[in-house]
TIVO-649691 format. One record per residue (C-alpha): residue number from 1; x, y, z; residue in three letters. Coordinates in steps of 0.05 Angstrom, whole numbers, padded with zeros to 5 digits. Example, Ala and Ser with C-alpha at 12.3 -4.5 7.8 and 13.67 -1.06 7.14 Angstrom:
REM residues 2
seq|x|y|z|type
1|00246|-00090|00156|ala $
2|00273|-00021|00143|ser $
This chain:
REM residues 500
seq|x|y|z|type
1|-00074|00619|-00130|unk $
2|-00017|00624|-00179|unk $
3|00052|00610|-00134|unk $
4|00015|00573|-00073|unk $
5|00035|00496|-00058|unk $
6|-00024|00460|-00067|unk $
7|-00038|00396|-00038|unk $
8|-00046|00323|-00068|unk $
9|-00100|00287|-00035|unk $
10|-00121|00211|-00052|unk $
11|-00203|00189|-00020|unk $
12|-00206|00120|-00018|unk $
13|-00283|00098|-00032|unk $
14|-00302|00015|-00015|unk $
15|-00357|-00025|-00049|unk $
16|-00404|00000|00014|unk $
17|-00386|00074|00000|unk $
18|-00421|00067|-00069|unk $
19|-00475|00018|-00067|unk $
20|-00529|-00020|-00029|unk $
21|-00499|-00078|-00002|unk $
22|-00568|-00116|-00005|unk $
23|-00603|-00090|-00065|unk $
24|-00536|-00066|-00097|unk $
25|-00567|00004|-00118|unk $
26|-00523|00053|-00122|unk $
27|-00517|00107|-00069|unk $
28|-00523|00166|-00109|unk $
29|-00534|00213|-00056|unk $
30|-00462|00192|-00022|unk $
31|-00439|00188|-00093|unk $
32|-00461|00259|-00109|unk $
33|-00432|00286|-00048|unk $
34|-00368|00260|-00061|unk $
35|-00362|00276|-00126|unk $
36|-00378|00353|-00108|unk $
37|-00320|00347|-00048|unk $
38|-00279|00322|-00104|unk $
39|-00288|00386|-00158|unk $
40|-00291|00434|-00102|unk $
41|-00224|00416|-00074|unk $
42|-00195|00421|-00150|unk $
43|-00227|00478|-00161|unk $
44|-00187|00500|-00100|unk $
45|-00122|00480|-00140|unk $
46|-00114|00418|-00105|unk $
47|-00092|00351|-00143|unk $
48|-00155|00298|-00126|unk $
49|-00147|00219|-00147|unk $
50|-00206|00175|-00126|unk $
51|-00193|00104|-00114|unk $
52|-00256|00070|-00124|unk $
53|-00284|-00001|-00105|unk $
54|-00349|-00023|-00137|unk $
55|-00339|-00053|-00205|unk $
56|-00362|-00120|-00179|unk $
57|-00418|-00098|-00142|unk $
58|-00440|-00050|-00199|unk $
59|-00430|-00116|-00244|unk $
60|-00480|-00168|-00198|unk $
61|-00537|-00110|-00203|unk $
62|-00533|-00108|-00277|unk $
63|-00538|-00186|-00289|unk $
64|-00585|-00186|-00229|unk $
65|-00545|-00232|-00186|unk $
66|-00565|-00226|-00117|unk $
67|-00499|-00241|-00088|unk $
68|-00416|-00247|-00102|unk $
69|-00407|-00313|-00132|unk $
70|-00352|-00352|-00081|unk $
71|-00369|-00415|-00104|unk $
72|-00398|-00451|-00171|unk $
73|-00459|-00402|-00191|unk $
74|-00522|-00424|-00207|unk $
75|-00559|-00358|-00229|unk $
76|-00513|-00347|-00286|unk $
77|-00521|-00404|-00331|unk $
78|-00492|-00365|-00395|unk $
79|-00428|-00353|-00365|unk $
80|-00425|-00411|-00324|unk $
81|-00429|-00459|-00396|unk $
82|-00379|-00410|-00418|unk $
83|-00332|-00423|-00366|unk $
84|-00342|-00496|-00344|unk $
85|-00316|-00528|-00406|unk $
86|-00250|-00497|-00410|unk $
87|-00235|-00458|-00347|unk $
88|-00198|-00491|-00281|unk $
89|-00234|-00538|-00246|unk $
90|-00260|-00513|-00180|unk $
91|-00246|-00444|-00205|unk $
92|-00316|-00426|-00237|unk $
93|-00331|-00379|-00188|unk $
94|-00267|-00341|-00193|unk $
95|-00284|-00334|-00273|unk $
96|-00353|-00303|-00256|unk $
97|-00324|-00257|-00210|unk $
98|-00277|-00229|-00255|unk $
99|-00335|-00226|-00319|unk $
100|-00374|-00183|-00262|unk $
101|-00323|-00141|-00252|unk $
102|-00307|-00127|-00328|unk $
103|-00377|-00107|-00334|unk $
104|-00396|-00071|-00268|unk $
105|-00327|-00031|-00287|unk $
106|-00360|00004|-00351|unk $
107|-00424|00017|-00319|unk $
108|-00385|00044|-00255|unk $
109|-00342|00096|-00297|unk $
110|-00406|00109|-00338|unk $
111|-00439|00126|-00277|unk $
112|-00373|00172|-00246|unk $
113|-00376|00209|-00310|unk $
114|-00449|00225|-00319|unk $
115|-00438|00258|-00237|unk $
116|-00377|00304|-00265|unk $
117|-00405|00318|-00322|unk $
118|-00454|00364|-00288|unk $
119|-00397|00405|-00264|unk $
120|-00367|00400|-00324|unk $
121|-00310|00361|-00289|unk $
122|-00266|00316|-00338|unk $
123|-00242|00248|-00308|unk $
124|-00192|00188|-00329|unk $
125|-00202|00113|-00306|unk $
126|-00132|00079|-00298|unk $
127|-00139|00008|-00280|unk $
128|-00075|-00030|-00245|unk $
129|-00044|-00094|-00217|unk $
130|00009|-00104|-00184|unk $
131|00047|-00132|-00241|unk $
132|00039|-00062|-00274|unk $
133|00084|-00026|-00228|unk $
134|00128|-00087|-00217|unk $
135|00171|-00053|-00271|unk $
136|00217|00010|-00255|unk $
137|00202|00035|-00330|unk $
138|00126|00014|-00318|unk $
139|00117|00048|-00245|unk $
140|00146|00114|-00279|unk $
141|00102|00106|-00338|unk $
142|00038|00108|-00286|unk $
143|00080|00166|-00243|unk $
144|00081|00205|-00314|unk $
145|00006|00189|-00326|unk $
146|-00021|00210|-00272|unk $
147|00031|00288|-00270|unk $
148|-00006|00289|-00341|unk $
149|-00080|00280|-00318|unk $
150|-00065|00338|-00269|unk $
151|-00028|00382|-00303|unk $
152|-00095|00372|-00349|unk $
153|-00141|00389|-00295|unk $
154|-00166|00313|-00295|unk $
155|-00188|00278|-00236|unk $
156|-00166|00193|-00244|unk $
157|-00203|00147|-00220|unk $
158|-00162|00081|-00201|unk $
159|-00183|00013|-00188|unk $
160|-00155|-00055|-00185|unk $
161|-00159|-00086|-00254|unk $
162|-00201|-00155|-00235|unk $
163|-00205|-00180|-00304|unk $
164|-00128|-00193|-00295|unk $
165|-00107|-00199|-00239|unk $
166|-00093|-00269|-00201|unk $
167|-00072|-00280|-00130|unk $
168|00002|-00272|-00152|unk $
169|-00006|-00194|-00178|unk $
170|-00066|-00181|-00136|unk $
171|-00054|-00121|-00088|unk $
172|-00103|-00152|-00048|unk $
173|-00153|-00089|-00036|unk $
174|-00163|-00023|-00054|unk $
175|-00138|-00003|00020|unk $
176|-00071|-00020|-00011|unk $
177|-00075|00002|-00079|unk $
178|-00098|00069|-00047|unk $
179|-00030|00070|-00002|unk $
180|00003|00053|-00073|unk $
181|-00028|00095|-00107|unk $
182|-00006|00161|-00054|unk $
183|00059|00138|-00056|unk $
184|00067|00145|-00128|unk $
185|00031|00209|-00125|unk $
186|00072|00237|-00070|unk $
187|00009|00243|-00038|unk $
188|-00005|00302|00021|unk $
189|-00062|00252|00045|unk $
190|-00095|00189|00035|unk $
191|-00173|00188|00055|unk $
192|-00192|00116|00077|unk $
193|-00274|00123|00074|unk $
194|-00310|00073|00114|unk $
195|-00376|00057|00148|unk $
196|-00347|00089|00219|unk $
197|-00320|00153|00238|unk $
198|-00254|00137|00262|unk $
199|-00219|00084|00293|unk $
200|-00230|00060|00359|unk $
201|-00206|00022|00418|unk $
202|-00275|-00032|00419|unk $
203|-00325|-00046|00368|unk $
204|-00367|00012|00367|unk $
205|-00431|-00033|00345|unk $
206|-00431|-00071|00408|unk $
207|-00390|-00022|00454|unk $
208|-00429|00046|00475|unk $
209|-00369|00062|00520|unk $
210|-00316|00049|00457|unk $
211|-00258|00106|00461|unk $
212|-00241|00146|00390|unk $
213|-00175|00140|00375|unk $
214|-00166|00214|00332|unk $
215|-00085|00209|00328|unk $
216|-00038|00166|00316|unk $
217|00037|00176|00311|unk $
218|00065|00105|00303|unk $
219|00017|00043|00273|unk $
220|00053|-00013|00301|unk $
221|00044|00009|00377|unk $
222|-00037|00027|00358|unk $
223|-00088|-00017|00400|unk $
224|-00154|-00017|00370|unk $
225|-00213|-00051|00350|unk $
226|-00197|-00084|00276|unk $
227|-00255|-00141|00289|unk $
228|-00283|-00112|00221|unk $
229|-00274|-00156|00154|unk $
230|-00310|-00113|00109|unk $
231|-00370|-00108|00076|unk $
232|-00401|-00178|00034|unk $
233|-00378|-00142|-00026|unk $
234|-00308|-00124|-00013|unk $
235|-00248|-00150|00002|unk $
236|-00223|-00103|00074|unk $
237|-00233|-00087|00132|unk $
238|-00213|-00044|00195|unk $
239|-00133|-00087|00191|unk $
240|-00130|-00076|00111|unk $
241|-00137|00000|00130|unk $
242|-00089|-00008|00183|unk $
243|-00035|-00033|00140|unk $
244|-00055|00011|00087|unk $
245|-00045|00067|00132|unk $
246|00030|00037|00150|unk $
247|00048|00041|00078|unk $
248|00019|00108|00070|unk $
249|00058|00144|00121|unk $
250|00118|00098|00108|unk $
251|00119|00143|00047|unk $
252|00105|00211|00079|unk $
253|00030|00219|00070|unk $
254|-00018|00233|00127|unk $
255|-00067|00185|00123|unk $
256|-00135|00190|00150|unk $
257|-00204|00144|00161|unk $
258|-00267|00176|00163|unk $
259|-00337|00170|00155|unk $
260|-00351|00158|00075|unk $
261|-00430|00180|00083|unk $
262|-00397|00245|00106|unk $
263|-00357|00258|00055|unk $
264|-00358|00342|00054|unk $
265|-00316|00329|00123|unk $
266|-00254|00318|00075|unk $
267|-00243|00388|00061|unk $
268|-00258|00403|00142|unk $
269|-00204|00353|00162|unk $
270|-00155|00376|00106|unk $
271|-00160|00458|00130|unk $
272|-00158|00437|00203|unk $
273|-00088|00403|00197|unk $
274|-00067|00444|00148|unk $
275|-00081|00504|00204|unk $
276|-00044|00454|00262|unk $
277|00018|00455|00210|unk $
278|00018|00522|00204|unk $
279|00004|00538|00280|unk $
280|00062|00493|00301|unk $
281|00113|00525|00244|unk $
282|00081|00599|00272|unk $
283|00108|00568|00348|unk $
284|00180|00542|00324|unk $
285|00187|00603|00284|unk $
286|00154|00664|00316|unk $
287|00197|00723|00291|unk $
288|00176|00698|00211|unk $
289|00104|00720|00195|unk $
290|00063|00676|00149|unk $
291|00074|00694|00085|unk $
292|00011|00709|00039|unk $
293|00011|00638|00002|unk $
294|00019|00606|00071|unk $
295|-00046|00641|00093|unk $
296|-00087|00627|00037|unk $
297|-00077|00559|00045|unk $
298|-00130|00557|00116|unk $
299|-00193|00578|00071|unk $
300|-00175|00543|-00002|unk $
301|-00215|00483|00016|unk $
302|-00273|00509|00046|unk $
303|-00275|00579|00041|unk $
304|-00330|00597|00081|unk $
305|-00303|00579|00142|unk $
306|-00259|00623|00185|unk $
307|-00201|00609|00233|unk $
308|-00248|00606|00291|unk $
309|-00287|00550|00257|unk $
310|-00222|00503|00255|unk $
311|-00217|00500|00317|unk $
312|-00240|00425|00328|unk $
313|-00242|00384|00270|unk $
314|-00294|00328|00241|unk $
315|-00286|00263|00281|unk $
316|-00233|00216|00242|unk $
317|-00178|00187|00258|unk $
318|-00106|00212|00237|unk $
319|-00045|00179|00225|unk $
320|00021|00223|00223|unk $
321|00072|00213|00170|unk $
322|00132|00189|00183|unk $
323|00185|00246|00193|unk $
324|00237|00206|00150|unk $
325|00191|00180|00099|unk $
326|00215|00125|00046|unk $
327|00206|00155|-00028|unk $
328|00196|00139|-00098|unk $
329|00258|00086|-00122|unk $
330|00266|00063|-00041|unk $
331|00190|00058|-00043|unk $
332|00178|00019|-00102|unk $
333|00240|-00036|-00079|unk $
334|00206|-00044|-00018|unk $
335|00136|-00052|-00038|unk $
336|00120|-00051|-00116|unk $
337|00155|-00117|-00130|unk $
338|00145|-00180|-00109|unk $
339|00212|-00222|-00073|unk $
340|00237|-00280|-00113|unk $
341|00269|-00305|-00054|unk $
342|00320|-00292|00003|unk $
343|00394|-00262|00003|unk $
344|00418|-00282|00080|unk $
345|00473|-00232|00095|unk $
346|00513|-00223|00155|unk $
347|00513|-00163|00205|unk $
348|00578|-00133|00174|unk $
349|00543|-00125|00120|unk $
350|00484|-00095|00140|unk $
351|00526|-00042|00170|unk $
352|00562|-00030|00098|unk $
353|00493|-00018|00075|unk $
354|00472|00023|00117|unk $
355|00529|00063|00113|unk $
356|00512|00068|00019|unk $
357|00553|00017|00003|unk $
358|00539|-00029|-00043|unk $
359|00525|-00113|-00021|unk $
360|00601|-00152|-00040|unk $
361|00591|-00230|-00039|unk $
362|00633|-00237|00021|unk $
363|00585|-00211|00064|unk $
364|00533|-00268|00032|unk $
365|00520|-00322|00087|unk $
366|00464|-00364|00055|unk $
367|00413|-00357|-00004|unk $
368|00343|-00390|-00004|unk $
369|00291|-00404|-00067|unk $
370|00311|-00392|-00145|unk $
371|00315|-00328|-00179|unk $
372|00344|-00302|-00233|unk $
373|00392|-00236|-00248|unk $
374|00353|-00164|-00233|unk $
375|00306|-00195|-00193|unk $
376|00285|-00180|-00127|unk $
377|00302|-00213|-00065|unk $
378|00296|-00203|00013|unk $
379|00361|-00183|00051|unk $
380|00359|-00215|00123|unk $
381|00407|-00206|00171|unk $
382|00441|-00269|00216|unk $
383|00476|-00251|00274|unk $
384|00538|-00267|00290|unk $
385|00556|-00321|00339|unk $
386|00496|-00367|00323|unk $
387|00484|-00435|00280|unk $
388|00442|-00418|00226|unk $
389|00456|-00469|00166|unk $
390|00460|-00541|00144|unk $
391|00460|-00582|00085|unk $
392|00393|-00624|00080|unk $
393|00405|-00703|00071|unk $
394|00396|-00714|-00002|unk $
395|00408|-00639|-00031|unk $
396|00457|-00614|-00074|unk $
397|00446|-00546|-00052|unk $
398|00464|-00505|00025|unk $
399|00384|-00495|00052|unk $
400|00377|-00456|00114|unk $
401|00346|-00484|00178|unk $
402|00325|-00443|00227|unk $
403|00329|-00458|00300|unk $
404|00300|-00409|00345|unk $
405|00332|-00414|00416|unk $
406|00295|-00414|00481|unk $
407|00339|-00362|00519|unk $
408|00312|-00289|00504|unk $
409|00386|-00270|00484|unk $
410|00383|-00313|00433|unk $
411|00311|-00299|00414|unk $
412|00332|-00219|00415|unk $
413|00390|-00242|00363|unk $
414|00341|-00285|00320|unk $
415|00344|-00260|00239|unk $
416|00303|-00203|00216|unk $
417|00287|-00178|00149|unk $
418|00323|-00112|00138|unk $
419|00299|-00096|00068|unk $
420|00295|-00108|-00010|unk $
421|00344|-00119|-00058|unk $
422|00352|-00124|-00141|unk $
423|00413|-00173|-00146|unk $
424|00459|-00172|-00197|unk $
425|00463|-00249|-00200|unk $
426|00425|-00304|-00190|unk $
427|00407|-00356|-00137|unk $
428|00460|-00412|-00165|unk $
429|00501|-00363|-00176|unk $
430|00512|-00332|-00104|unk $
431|00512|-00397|-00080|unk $
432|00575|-00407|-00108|unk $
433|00606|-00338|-00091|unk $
434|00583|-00330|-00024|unk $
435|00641|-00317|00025|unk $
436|00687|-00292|-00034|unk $
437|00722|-00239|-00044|unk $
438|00699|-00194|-00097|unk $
439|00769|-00220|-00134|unk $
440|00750|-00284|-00121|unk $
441|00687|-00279|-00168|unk $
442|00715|-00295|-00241|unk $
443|00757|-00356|-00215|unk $
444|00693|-00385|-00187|unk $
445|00637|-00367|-00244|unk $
446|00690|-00363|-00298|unk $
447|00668|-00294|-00311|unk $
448|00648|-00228|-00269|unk $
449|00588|-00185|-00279|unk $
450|00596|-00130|-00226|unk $
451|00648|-00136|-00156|unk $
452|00574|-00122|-00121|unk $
453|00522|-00180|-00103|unk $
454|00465|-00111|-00102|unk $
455|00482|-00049|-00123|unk $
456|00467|00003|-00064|unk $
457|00424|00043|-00116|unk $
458|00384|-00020|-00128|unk $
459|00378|-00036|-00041|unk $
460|00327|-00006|-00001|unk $
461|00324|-00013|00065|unk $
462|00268|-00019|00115|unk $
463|00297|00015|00179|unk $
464|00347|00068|00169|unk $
465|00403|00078|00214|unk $
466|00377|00153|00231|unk $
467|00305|00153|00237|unk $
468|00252|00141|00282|unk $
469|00238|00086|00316|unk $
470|00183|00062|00264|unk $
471|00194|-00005|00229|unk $
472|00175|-00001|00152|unk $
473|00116|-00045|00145|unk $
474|00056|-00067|00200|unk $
475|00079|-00117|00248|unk $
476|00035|-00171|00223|unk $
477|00059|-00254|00229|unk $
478|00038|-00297|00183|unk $
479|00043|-00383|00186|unk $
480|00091|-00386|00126|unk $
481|00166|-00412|00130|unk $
482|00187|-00350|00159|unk $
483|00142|-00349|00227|unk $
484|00204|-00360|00264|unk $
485|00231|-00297|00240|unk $
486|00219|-00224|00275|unk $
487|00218|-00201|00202|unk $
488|00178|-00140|00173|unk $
489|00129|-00165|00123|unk $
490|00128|-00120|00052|unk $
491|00069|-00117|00016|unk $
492|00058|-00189|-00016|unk $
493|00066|-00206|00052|unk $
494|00011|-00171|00078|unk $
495|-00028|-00195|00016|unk $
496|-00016|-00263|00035|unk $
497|-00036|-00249|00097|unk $
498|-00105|-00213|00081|unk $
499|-00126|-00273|00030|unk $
500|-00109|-00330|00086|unk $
């Protein structure tokens, strides 16, 4: 298989996917199954990284709790003494849940390892939060890690690390680390396993007549039925997979949501669209035969089955990558760090960026909320033409009010968030610069960093000038400040969103 491009495929497994949700036993004969789909498609020379759930649940059989603490518990004196003298008030719950997941996470990998190690499989546990990739030097650190654990013929196993992470650093379910996690991968696909086979249009539990939806090309315009939060012992649902599939493709991978008890139907979905690929480049290309690599790469999964046999595929639900996909650096602005606050910039602007060039103060309009120098902020654009700004009674500093119009060409003209931004100052300091010419900024501060508010190497924007028609994120509102605004909500958006 020396020379062929193999693929780099990420299987997303929830809390349900690995244990009872009543008695909290684990399902080893899903577990099995998965981990055999997992070696087999190495074996095939394919990269494999499992995102797992399951630490918690894995944690509440082991102390024999019959249920995830939400509340003050009452069947866990020990830790509950431990905790109530000196953790927050109101936050004993929280505590327990994250002592669960510290232990359910050594008993989980325990229990991964002892299934490899009868095919003599070697695997890796990497355990993240947000604030771990928040850094540029960080995020490449985990990139690095995980080209290491391949080119070692290791299969990692991710998971959110509970034990640290708060609401703040959270990524708010492994949906989303998953979509993270392919990203930073440069994932081929991203397997979302659930408790259906695909997505579709009405609640399949209560709908006999419910419509599979098997492809789509564009999230945002997708109508389906997302009235699934998830399993007691998780944190998704249908919507977390949803925007986990926006980020996913956002990024170039093909991301897909089947049926987790089925789990050998990975390897059938992966050859059937790898043989679609190659029957579509055979159609735009007919005089150039497929070369032998090319060919190989139809039975490398599953190599019993033939051509004939690919003809339909296992029921799931596909979503296509986006042709212009966002990658690495662009990527990580957009959705690995957290905005400190908001950079309002005019439309002139906007076009400069667009065009590479960099973001000069006099293109500034308004800034909202503190941050500091190399932090990251949101760039939304005003329009021309329209009010947007007054001083509050009683401030010292310019805050922004926002008055949406009632005339739908004014509502069509209403800000939007365009994209992400390190800035090369901070808050009080733009304030003060904003308007100026670049010339202007050492008069004003008394000194002069950089001509540039952003570097265009440190801006990422969400909608590119020549693309598709696909906005970055999942259009998703929110009742925060910003519900006024048509914006396009990054991932501590949609975090804040889930948890509400």
């Amino acid at each position: 298989m020396k020379g062929n491009r193999h693929l780099t495929i990420v299987i997303k497994l929830g809390s349900s996917s690995i244990v009872n949700e009543k008695t909290h036993e684990p399902l080893l004969s899903i577990l099995t199954l998965i981990v055999e789909t997992a070696v087999r498609l190495h074996k095939d020379g394919h990269r494999v990284v499992i995102v797992s759930s399951g630490a918690i649940a894995v944690g509440l059989r082991r102390m024999n709790v019959e249920k995830k603490p939400r509340n003050q518990p009452k069947n866990l004196p020990r830790i509950q003494a431990s905790f109530s003298k000196e953790g927050p008030t109101g936050k004993v719950g929280l505590w327990t849940v994250k002592a669960l997941a510290a232990i359910g996470q050594c008993r989980l990998m325990t229990l991964y390892d002892s299934l490899f190690e009868h095919l003599r499989q070697p695997i890796a546990q990497i355990l993240l939060t947000r604030n771990d990739i928040a850094d540029r030097t960080q995020y490449q650190n985990a990139q690095n890690t995980f080209v290491e654990l391949f080119n070692l013929g290791v299969i990692p196993i991710v998971n959110e690390n509970d034990t640290l992470a708060v609401s703040e650093i959270r990524f708010g379910d492994n949906d989303t680390l998953s979509a993270i996690t392919a990203a930073m991968v440069q994932a081929d696909y991203l397997f979302l396993m659930t408790d259906v086979d695909c997505l579709y249009d009405k609640n399949p539990r209560t709908n006999p007549d419910a419509i599979p939806i098997e492809v789509v090309e564009d999230v945002t315009s997708v109508e389906a039925d997302t009235s699934s939060t998830g399993s007691s012992l998780g944190t998704g649902g249908m919507s977390t997979k949803l925007v986990a599939a926006r980020l996913a493709t956002s990024a170039g991978v093909t991301t897909v949501i089947t049926r987790s008890s089925n789990p050998g139907n990975i390897a059938g979905i992966v050859n059937y669209c790898q043989s679609l690929k190659k029957a579509q480049s055979q159609h735009d290309t007919p005089s150039q035969p497929l070369t032998p690599a090319e060919g190989d790469l139809l039975s490398n999964s599953v190599s019993s089955l033939h051509l004939e046999a690919l003809s339909k595929a296992p029921l799931h639900t596909r979503f296509l990558p986006d042709p212009e996909p966002i990658r690495d650096r662009s990527f990580w602005l957009l959705h690995g760090i957290a905005a400190h606050g908001t950079v309002f910039i005019d439309e002139g602007a906007h076009r400069a960026l667009a065009s590479k060039a960099g973001l000069l103060p006099v293109g500034v309009v308004d800034v909202e909320g503190p941050f500091a120098e190399q932090e990251a902020v949101r760039l939304v654009v005003i329009p021309s033409k329209r009010p947007i700004a007054s001083s509050l009674a009683g401030s010292n500093s310019a805050t922004l009010v926002l008055t949406p119009s009632s005339t739908g060409e004014a509502k069509a003209k209403s800000p939007v968030e365009v994209g992400r931004a390190l800035v090369n100052y901070s808050a009080a300091e733009i304030r003060r610069i904003k308007g100026l010419q670049s010339t202007q900024i050492q008069g004003e501060l008394g000194y002069a960093h950089s001509e540039y508010v952003a570097y265009r190497e440190n801006v990422s924007l969400f909608q590119r000038e020549k693309g598709g028609n696909r906005p970055a994120t999942p259009a998703l509102t929110s009742s925060t400040s910003w519900e006024a605004l048509p914006q396009r909500p990054s991932l501590e958006d949609l975090t804040c969103i889930q948890n509400s």
